[in-house]
C-alpha positions as CSV (number, residue, x, y, z in Angstrom):
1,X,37.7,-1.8,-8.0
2,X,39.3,0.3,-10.7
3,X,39.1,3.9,-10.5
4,X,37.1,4.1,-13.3
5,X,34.7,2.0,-12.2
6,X,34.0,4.0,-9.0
7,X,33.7,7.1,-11.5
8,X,30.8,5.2,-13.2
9,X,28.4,4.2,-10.1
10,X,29.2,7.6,-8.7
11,X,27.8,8.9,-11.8
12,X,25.0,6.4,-12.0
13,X,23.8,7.3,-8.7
14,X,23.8,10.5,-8.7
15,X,22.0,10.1,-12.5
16,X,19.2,8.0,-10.2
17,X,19.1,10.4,-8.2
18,X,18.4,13.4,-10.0
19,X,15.3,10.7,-11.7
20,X,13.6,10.3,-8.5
21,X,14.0,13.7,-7.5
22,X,12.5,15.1,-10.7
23,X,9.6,12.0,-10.6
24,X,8.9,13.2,-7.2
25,X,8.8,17.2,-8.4
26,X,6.1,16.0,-11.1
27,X,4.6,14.2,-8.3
28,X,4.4,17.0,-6.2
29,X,3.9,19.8,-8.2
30,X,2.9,18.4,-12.1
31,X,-0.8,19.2,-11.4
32,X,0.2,23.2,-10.9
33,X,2.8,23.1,-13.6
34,X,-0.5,22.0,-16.1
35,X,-2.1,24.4,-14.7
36,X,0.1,27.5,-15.3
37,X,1.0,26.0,-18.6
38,X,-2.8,25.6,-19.6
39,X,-3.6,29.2,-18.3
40,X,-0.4,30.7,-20.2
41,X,-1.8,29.1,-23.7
42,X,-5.5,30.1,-23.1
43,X,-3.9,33.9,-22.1
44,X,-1.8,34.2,-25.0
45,X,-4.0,32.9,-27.5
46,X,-7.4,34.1,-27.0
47,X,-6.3,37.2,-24.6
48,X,-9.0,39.4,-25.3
49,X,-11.9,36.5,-24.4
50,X,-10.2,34.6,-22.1
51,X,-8.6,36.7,-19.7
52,X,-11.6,38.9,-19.3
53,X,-13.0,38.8,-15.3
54,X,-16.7,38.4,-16.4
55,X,-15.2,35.1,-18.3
56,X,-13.4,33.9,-16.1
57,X,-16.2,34.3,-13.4
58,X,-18.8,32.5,-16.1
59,X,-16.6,29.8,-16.4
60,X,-15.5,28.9,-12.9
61,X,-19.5,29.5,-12.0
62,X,-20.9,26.9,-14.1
63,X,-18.6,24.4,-13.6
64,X,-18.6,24.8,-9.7
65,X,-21.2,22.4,-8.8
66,X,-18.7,19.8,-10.5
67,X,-16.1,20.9,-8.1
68,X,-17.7,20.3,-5.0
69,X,-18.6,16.5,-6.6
70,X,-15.0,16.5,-6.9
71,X,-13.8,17.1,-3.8
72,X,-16.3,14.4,-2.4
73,X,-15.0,11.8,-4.7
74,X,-11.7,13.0,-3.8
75,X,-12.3,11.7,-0.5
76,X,-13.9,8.2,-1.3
77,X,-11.4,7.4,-3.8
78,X,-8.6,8.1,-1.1
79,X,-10.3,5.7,1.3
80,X,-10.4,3.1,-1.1
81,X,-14.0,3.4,-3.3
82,X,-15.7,5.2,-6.0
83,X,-19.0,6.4,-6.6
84,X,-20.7,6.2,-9.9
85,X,-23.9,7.7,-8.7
86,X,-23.3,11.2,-7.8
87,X,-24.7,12.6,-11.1
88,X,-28.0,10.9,-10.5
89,X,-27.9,11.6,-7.2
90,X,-27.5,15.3,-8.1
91,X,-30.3,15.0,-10.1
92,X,-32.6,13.2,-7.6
93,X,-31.4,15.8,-5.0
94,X,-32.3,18.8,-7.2
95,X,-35.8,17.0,-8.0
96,X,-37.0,16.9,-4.7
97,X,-35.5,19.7,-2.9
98,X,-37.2,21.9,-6.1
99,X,-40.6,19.8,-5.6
100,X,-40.5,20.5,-1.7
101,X,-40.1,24.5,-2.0
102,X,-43.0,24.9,-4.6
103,X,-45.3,22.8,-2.5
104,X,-44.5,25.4,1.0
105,X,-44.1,28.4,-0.9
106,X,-47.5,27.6,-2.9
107,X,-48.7,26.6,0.9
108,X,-48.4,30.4,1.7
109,X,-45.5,29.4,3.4
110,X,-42.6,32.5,3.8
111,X,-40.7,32.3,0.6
112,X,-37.1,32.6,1.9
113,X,-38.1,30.0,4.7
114,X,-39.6,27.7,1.8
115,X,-36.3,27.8,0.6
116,X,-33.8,26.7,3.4
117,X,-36.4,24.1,4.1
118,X,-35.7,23.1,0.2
119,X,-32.2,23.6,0.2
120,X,-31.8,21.5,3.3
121,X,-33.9,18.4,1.9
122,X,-31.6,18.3,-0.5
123,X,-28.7,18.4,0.9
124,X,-30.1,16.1,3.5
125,X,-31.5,13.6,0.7
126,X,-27.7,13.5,-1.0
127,X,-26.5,12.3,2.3
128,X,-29.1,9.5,2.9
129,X,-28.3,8.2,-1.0
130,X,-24.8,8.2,0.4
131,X,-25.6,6.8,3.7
132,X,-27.6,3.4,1.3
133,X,-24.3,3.2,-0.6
134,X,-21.9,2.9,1.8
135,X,-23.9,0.5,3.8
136,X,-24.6,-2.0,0.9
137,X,-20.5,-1.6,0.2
138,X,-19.6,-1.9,3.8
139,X,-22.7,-4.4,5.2
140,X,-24.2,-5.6,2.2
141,X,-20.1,-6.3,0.8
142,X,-21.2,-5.5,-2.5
143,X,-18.8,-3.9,-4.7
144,X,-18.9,-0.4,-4.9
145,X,-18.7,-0.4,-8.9
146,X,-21.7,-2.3,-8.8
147,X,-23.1,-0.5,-5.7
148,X,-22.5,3.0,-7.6
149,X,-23.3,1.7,-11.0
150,X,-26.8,0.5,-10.0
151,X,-27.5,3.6,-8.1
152,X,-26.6,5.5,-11.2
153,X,-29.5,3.9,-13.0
154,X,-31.7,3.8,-10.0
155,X,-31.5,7.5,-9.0
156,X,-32.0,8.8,-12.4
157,X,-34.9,6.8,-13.2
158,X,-36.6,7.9,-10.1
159,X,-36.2,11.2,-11.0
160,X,-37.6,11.0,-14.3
161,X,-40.2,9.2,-13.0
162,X,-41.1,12.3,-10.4
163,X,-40.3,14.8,-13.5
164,X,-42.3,12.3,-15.9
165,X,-39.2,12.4,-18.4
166,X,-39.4,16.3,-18.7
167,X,-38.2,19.3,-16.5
168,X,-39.6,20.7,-12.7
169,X,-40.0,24.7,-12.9
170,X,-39.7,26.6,-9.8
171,X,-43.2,28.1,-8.9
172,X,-44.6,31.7,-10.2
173,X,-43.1,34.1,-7.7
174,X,-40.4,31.9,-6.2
175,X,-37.6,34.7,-7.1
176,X,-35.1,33.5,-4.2
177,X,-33.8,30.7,-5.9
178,X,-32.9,33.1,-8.8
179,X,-31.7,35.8,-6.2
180,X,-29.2,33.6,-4.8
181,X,-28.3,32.3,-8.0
182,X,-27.1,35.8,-9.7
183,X,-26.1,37.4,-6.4
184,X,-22.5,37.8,-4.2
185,X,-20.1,40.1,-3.8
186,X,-18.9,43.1,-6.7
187,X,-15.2,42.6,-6.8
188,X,-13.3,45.9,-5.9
189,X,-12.1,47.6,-8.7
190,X,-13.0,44.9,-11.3
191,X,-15.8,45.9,-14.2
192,X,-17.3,43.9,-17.0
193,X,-17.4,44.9,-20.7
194,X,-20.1,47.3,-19.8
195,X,-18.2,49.0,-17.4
196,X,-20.1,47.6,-14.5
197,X,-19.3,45.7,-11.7
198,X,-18.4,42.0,-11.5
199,X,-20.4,39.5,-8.9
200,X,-17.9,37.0,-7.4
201,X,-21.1,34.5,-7.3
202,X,-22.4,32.9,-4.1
203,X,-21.5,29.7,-6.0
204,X,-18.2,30.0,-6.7
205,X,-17.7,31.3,-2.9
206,X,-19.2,27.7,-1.9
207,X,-17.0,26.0,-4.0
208,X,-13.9,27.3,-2.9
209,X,-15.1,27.0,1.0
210,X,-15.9,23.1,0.3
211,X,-12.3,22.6,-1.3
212,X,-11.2,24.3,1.8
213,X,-13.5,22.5,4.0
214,X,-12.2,19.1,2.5
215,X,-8.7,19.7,2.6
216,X,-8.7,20.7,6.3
217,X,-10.7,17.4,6.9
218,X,-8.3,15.5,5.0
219,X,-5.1,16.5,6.6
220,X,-6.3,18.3,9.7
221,X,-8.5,15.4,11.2
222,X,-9.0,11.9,12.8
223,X,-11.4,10.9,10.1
224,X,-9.3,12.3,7.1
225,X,-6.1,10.0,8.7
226,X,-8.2,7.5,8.8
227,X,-9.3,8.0,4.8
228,X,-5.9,7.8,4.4
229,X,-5.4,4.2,6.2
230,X,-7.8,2.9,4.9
231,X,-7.4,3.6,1.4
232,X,-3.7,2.5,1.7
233,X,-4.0,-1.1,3.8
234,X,-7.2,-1.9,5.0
235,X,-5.9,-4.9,6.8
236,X,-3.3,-2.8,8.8
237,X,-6.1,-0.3,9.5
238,X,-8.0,-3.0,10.7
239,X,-5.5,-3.9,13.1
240,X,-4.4,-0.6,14.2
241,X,-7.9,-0.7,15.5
242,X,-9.8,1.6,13.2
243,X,-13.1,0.6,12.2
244,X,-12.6,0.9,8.5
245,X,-17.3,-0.5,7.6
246,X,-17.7,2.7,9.7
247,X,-14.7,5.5,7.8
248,X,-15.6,3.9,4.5
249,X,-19.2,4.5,4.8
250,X,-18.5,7.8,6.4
251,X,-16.8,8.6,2.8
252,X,-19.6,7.7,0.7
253,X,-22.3,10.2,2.8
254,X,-19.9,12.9,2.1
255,X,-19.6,12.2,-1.6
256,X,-23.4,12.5,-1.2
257,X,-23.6,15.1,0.7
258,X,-21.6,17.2,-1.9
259,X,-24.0,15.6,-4.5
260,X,-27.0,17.2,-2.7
261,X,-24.4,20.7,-2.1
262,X,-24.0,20.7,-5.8
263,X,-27.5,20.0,-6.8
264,X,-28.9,22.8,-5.2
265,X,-25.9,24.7,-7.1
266,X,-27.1,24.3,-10.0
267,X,-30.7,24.5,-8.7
268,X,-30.2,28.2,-8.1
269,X,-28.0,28.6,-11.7
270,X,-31.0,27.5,-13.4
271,X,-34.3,28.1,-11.6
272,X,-35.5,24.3,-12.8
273,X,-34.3,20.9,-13.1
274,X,-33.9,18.8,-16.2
275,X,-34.3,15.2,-15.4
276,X,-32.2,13.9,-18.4
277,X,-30.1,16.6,-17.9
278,X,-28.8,17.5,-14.5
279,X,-25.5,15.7,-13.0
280,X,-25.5,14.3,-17.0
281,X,-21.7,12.5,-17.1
282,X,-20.5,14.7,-13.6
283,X,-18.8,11.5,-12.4
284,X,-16.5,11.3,-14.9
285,X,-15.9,15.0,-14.8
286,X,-15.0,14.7,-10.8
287,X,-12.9,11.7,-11.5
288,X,-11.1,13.3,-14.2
289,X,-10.8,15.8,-12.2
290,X,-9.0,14.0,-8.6
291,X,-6.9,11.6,-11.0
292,X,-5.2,15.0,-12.9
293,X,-5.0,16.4,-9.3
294,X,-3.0,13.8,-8.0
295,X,-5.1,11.6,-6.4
296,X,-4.3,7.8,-6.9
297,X,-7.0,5.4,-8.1
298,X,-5.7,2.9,-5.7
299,X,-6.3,4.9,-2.6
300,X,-4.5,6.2,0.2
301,X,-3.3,8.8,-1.5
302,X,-4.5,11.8,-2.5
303,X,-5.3,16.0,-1.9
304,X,-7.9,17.9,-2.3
305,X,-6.4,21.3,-3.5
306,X,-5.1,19.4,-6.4
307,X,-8.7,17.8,-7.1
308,X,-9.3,22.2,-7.4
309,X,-6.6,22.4,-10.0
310,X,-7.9,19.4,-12.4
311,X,-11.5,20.9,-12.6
312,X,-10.3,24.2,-13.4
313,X,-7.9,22.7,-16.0
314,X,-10.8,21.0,-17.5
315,X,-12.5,24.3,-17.6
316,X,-9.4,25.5,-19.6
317,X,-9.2,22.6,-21.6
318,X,-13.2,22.1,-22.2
319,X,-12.6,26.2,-23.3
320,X,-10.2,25.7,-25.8
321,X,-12.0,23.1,-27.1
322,X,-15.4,24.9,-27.7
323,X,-13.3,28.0,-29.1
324,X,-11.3,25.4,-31.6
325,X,-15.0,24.3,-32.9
326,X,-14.8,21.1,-31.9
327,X,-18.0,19.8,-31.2
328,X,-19.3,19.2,-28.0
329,X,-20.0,15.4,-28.7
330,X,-16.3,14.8,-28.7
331,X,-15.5,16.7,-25.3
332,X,-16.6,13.6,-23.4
333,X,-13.8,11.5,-25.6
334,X,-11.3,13.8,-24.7
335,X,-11.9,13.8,-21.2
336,X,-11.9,9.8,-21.3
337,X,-8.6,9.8,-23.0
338,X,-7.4,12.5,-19.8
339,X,-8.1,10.4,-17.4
340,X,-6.2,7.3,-19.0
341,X,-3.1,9.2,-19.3
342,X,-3.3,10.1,-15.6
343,X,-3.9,6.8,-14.2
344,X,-1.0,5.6,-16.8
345,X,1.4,8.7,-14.9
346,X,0.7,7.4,-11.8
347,X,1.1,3.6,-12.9
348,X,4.3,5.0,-14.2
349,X,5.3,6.8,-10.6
350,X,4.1,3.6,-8.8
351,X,7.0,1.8,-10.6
């Protein structure tokens, strides 16, 4: 082999080298590099809206209850599913955890009692719509597109029918809901436009501890190795002796679970529930969000903290969008084209 020759592989590895180091960077890290780009633009261009705290606070607040879908479907996704329903079942959740707390509090019930007993119901009813899709996936072996998809029609039209197509108020006097809703923390040091303090919102607190939550599940525990498994090979888990009917369905009562978390989120945002409106299109803003974090369609792999970073750079993007007058209508578009590309990047680091 001429010397020449030898000069040219050298070269060529260490050119294939330097690829797969950089693909595995923007593997790693491409998610956070988005992120500071996005935040860079939105600072620069719109500095004195933008990078105000009580903006920045408004924005992460009423997108949070996305964030905690997010992280759920972060974790079914991983072990191999999807769930199509969490919007409805948001909805569904909100409808009668709301229904439960006007009919104790109008009982004569304690008020702040009324509303744990509420709160919990919900939660406890997200878990259960989970629990019914996982089973009919795992037991029934149903698809869990199909599963998902008819649940999405099921568990909104149930909760129109309980609404009867319109909205559920929260009773006259019921002022915890709103209470919880606008209260938190003042940040130290930090004051609005009106020179008052800023609340760091009980809901944005919760969504931060669930992101937490879930990524300490998901790398810190049996069950979130077992996600993991059997997301990647299902036949290997099923060899290595993990009962992969039981960690599947396990994934879909989470996903619920932070279905009925978020419902009640935006339960105490708004002091009512919209029928038609509530959970409207939030499983394709969590999915957005875990495909631009990282998370691979395909399963197995996947993290949590990244799933944080794509729904605050939908916040960014969905911000820039509303401030460049482009009509809300075509948001949903734009988001539908995001989540192509990212599927299309990880096809692309697959290869």
């Amino acid at each position: 082999m001429s010397e020449s020759t030898r000069t040219d592989i050298t070269e060529g590895g260490h050119v294939n080298t330097a690829w797969k180091l950089g693909l595995t960077a923007l593997e790693r890290f491409g998610v956070v590099i988005a992120f500071i780009a996005l935040f860079a633009y939105n600072a620069i261009t719109q500095p004195e809206t933008f990078l105000k705290p009580e903006n920045l606070r408004n924005l992460l607040n009423q997108n949070a209850d996305i964030g905690v879908i997010a992280v759920g479907m972060t974790l079914v996704i991983i072990a191999g599913g999807i769930d199509l329903s969490v919007g409805a079942v948001m909805a569904f959740a909100a409808a009668v955890g709301l229904i439960t707390m006007n009919s104790i509090f109008e009982g004569s019930m304690n008020e702040t009692l009324a509303v744990i007993i509420g709160l919990a119901i919900g939660i406890g009813l997200g878990a259960a719509c989970g629990l019914l899709n996982g089973l009919l996936v795992t037991i029934g072996r149903i698809p869990a597109f199909i599963v998902t998809l008819a649940g999405l029609i099921g568990f909104r039209s149930v909760t129109l029918a309980i609404a009867e197509g319109g909205e559920i108020r929260a009773a006259d006097g019921l002022t915890a809901l709103q209470t919880f809703g606008r209260g938190g923390f003042e940040i130290p040091g930090v004051l609005d436009y009106y020179d008052q303090p800023v609340i760091f919102y009980w809901n944005i607190l919760i969504f931060f501890a669930v992101v937490i939550a879930g990524q300490l599940l998901l790398s810190r525990t049996r069950l979130g190795r077992h996600f993991i498994a059997v997301g990647s090979n299902e036949v290997a888990a099923r060899y290595s002796g993990i009962a992969v009917n039981r960690v599947r369905t396990w994934s879909y009562v989470l996903v619920g679970a932070c279905a009925g978390i978020a419902a009640l989120m935006s339960l105490t945002r708004m002091n009512s529930v919209s029928s038609s409106g509530v959970g409207h299109l939030a499983e394709l803003d969590a999915i957005a969000a875990v495909v631009i974090g990282g998370t691979a369609m395909t399963g197995g792999r996947g993290r949590v903290w990244g799933t944080m970073l794509g729904v605050l750079i939908l916040i960014m993007i969905s911000n820039m969008l509303t401030l460049a007058d482009v009509e809300v209508y075509w948001q949903g578009f734009v988001k539908g084209v995001i989540i192509i590309l990212a599927v299309l990047i990880q096809r692309g680091k697959a290869n």
